[in-house]
TIRO-2110 file (N, C-alpha, C; in Angstrom, 1 decimal):
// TIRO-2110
71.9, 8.5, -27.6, N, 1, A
73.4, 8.5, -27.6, CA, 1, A
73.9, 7.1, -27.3, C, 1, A
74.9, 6.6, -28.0, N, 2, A
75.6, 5.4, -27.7, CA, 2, A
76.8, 5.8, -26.9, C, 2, A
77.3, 4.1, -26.7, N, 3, A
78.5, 4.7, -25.9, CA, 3, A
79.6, 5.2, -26.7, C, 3, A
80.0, 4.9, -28.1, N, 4, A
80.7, 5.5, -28.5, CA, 4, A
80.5, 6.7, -29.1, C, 4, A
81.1, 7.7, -28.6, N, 5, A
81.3, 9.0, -29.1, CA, 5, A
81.3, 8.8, -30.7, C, 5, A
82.4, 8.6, -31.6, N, 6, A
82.6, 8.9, -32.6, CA, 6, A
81.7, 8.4, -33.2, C, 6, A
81.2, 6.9, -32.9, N, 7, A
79.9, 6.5, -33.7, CA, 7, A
78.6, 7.9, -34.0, C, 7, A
78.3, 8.3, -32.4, N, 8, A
77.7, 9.2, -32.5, CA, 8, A
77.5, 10.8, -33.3, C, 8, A
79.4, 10.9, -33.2, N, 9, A
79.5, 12.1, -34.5, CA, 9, A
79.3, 11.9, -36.2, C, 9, A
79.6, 10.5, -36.4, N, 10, A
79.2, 9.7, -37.5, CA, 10, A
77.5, 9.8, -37.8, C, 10, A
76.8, 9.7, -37.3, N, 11, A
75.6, 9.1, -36.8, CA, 11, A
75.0, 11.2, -37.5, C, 11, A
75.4, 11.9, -36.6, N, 12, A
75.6, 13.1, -36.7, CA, 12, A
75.5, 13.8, -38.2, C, 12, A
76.2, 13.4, -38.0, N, 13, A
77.3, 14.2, -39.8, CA, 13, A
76.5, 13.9, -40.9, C, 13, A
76.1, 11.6, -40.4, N, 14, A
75.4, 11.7, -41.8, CA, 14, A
73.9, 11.8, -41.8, C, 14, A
73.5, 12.5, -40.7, N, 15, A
72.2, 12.8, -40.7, CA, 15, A
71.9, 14.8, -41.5, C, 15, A
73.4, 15.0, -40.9, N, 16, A
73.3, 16.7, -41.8, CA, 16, A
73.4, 16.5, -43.1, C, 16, A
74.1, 15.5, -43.9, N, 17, A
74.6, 15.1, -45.1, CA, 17, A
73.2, 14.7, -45.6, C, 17, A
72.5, 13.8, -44.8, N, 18, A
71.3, 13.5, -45.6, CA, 18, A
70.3, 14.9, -46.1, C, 18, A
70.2, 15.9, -44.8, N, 19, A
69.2, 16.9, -44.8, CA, 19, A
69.6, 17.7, -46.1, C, 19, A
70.6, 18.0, -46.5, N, 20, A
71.5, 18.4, -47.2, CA, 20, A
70.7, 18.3, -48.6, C, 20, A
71.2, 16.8, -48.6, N, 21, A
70.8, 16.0, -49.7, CA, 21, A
69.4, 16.2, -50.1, C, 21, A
68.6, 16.3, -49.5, N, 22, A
67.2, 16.6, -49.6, CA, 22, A
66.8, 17.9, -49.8, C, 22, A
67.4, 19.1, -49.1, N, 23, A
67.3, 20.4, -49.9, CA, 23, A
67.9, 20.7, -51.5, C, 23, A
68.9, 19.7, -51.7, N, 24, A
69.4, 20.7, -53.0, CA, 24, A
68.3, 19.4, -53.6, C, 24, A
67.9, 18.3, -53.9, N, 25, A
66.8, 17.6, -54.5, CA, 25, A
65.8, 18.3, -54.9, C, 25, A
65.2, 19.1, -53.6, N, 26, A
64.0, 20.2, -53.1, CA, 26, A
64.0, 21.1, -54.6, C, 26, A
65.7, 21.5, -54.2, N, 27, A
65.9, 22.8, -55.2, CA, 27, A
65.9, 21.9, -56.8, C, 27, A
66.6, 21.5, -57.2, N, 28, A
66.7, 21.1, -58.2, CA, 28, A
65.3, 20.7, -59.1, C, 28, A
64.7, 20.0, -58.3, N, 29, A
62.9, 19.7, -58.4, CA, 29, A
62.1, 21.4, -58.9, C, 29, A
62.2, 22.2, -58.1, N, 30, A
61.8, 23.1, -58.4, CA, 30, A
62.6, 24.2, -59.4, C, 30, A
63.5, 23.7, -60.0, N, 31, A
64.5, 24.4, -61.3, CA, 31, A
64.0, 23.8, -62.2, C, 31, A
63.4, 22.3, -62.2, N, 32, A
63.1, 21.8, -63.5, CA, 32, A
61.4, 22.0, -63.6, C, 32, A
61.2, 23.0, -62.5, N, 33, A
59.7, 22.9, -62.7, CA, 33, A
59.6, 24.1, -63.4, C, 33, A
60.3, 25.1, -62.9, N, 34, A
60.5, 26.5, -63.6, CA, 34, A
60.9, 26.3, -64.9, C, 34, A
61.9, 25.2, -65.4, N, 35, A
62.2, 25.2, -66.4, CA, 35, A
60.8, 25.1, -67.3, C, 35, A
59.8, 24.3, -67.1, N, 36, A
59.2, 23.9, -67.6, CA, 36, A
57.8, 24.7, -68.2, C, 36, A
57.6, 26.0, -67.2, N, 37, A
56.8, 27.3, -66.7, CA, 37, A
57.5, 28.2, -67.9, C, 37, A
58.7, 27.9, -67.9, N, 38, A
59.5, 29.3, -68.3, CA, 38, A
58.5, 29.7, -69.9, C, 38, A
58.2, 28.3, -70.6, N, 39, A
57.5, 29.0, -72.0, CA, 39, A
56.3, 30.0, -71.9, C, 39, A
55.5, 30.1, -70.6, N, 40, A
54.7, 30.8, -70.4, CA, 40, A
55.3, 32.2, -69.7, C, 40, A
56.2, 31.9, -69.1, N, 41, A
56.7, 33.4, -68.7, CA, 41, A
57.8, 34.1, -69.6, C, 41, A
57.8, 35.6, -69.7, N, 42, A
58.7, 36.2, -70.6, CA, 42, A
58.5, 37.3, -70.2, C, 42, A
58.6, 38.7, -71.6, N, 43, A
59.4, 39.9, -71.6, CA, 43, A
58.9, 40.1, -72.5, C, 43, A
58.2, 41.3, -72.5, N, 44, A
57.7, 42.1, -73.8, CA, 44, A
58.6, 43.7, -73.8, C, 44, A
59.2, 44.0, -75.0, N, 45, A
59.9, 45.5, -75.5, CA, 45, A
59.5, 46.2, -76.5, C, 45, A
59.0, 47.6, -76.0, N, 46, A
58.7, 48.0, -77.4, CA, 46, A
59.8, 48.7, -78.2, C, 46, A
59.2, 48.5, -79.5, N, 47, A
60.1, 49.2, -80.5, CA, 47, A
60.1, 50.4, -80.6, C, 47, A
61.5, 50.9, -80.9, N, 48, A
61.7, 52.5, -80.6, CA, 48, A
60.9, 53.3, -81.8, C, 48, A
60.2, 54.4, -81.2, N, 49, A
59.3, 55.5, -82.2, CA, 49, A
58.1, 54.9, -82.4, C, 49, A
57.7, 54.1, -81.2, N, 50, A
56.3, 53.0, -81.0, CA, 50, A
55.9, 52.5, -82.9, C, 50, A
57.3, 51.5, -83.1, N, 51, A
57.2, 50.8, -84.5, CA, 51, A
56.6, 49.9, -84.3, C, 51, A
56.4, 49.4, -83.1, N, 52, A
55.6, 48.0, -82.2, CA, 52, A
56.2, 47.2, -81.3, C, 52, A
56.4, 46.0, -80.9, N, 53, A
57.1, 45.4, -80.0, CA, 53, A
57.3, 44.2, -80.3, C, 53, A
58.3, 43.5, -79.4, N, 54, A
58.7, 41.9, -79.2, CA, 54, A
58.2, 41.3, -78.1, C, 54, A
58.2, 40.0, -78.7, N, 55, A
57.8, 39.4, -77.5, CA, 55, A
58.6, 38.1, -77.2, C, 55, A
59.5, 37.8, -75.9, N, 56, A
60.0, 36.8, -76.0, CA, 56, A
59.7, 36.2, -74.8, C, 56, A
59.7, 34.4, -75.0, N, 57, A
59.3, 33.4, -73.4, CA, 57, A
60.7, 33.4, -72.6, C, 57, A
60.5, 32.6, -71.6, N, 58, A
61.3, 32.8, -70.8, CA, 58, A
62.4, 32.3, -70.8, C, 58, A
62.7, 31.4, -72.4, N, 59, A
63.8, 30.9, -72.6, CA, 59, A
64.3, 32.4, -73.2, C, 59, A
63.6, 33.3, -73.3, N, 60, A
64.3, 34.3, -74.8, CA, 60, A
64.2, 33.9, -75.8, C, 60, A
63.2, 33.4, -76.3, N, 61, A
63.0, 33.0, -77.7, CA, 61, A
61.9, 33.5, -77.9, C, 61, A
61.9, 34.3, -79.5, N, 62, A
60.7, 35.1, -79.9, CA, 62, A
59.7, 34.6, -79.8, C, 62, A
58.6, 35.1, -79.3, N, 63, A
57.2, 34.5, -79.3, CA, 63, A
56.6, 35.0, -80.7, C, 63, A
57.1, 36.6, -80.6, N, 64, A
55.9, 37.3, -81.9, CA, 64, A
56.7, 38.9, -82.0, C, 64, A
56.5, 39.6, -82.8, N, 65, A
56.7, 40.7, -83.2, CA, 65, A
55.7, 41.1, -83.7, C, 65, A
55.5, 43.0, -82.9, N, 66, A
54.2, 43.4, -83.9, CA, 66, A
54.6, 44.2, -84.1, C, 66, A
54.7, 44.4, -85.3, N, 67, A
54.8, 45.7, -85.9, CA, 67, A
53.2, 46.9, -85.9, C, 67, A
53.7, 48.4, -86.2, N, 68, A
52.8, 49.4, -85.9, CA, 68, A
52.6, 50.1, -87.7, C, 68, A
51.5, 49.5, -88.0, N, 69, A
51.6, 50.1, -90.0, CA, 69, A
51.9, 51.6, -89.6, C, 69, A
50.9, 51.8, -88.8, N, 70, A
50.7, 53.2, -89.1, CA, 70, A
52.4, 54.7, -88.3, C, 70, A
53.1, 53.9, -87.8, N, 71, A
54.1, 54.5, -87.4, CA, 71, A
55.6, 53.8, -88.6, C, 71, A
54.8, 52.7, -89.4, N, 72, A
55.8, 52.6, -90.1, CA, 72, A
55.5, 52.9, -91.5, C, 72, A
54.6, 54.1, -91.6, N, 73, A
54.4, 54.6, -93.2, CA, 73, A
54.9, 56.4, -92.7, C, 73, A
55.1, 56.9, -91.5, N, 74, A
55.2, 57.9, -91.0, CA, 74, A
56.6, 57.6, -90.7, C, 74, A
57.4, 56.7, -90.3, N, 75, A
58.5, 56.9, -89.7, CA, 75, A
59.8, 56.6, -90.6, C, 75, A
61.3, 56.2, -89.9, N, 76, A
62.4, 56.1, -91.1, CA, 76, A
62.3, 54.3, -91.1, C, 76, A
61.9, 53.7, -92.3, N, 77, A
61.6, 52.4, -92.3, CA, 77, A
63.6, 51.7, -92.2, C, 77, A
64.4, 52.5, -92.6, N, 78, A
65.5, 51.9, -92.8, CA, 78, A
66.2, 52.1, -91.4, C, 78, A
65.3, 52.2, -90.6, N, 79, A
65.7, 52.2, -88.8, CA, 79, A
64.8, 50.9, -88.2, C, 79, A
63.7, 50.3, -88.8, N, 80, A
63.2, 49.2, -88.5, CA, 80, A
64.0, 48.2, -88.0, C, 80, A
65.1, 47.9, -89.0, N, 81, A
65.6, 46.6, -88.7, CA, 81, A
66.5, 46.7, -87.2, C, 81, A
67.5, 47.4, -87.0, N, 82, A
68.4, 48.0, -86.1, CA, 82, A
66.8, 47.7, -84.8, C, 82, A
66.1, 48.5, -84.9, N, 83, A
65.4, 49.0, -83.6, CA, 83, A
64.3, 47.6, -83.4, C, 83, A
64.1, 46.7, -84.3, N, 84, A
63.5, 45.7, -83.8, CA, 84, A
64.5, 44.2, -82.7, C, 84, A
66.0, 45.0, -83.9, N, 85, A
66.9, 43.7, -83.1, CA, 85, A
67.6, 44.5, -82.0, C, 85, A
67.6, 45.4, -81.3, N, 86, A
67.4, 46.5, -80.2, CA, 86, A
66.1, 45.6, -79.0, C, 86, A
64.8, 45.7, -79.5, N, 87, A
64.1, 45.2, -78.7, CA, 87, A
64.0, 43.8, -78.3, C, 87, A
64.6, 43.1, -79.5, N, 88, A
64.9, 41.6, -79.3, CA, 88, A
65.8, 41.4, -77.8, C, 88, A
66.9, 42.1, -78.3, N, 89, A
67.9, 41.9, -77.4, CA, 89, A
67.5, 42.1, -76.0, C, 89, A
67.0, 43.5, -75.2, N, 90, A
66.5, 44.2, -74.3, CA, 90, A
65.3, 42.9, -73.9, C, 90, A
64.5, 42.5, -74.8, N, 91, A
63.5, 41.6, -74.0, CA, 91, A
63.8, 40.4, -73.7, C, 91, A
65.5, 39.8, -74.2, N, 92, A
65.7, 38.9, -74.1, CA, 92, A
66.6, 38.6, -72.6, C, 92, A
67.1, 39.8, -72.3, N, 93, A
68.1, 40.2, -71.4, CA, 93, A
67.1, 40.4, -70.2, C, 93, A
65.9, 41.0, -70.4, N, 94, A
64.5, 40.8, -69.1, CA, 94, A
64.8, 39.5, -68.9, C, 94, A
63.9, 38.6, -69.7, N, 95, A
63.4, 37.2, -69.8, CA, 95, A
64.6, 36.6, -69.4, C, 95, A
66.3, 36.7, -69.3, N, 96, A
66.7, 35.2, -68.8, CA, 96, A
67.7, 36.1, -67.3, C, 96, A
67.2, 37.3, -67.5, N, 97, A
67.7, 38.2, -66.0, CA, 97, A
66.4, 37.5, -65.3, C, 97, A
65.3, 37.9, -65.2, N, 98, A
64.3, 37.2, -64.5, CA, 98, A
64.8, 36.0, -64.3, C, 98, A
64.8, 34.9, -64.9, N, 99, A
65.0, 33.3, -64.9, CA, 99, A
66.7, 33.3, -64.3, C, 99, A
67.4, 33.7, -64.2, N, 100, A
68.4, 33.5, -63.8, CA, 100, A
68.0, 34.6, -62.0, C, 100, A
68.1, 35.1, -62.2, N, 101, A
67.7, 35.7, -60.7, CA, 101, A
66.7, 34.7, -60.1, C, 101, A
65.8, 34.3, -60.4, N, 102, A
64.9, 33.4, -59.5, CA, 102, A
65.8, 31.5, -59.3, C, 102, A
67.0, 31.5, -60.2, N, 103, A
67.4, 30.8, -60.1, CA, 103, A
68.3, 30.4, -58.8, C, 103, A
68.9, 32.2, -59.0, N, 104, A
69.5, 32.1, -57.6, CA, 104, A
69.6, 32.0, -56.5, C, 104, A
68.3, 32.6, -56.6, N, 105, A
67.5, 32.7, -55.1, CA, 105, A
67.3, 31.3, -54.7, C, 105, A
66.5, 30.5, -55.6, N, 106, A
67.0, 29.1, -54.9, CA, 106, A
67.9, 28.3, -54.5, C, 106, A
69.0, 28.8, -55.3, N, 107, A
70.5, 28.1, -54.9, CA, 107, A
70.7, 28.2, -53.8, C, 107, A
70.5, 29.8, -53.4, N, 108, A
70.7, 30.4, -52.1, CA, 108, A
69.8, 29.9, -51.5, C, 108, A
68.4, 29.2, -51.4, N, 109, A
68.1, 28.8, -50.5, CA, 109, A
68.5, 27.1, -50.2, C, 109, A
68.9, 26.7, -51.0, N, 110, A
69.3, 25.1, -51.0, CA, 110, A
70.5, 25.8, -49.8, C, 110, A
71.5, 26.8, -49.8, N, 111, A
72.2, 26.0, -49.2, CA, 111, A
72.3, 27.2, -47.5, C, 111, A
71.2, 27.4, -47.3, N, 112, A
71.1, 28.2, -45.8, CA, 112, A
70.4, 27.1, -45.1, C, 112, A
END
């Protein structure tokens, strides 16, 4: 402690300001790491009347779609299209719910 007070709340303040500054770095460092992970993480949905499934990374971008021959020579093929962009949606809505929820959680830890 110095003699002046105010120096000292100065002294203070920008020592919290700095800690600060170094958690949301922390955070942000580890958003761009996730970001970078995210092509390996994703969401798989299957297609309705097991026609097969989607697959999307963690951006939500299709990785692959498989189709099932044998439930699409048995099934209504003019329900394909509708039920594949159905599972698109649904695995895309995992994949950036995941990625946005872990997002949060760090924000929220940047600033406790």
């Amino acid at each position: 402690m110095s003699e002046d007070p105010l120096k000292d709340q100065i002294i203070t303040a920008l020592q919290a300001i700095t800690g600060r500054v170094e958690a949301i770095d922390a955070v942000l460092t580890k958003i761009d790491e996730l970001d970078g992970s995210l092509v390996d993480k994703g969401a798989r949905c299957e297609i309705e009347s097991g026609m097969g499934s989607v697959t999307v990374d963690g951006h939500g971008r299709i990785i692959r779609v498989r189709l099932n021959p044998d439930s699409l020579e048995t099934g209504d093929a003019s329900k394909l299209g509708p039920r594949v962009l159905e599972a698109i949606t649904v695995a895309r809505r995992r994949a950036l719910g995941a990625r946005d929820a872990h997002i949060d959680d760090l924000v929220r830890k940047m600033w406790q």
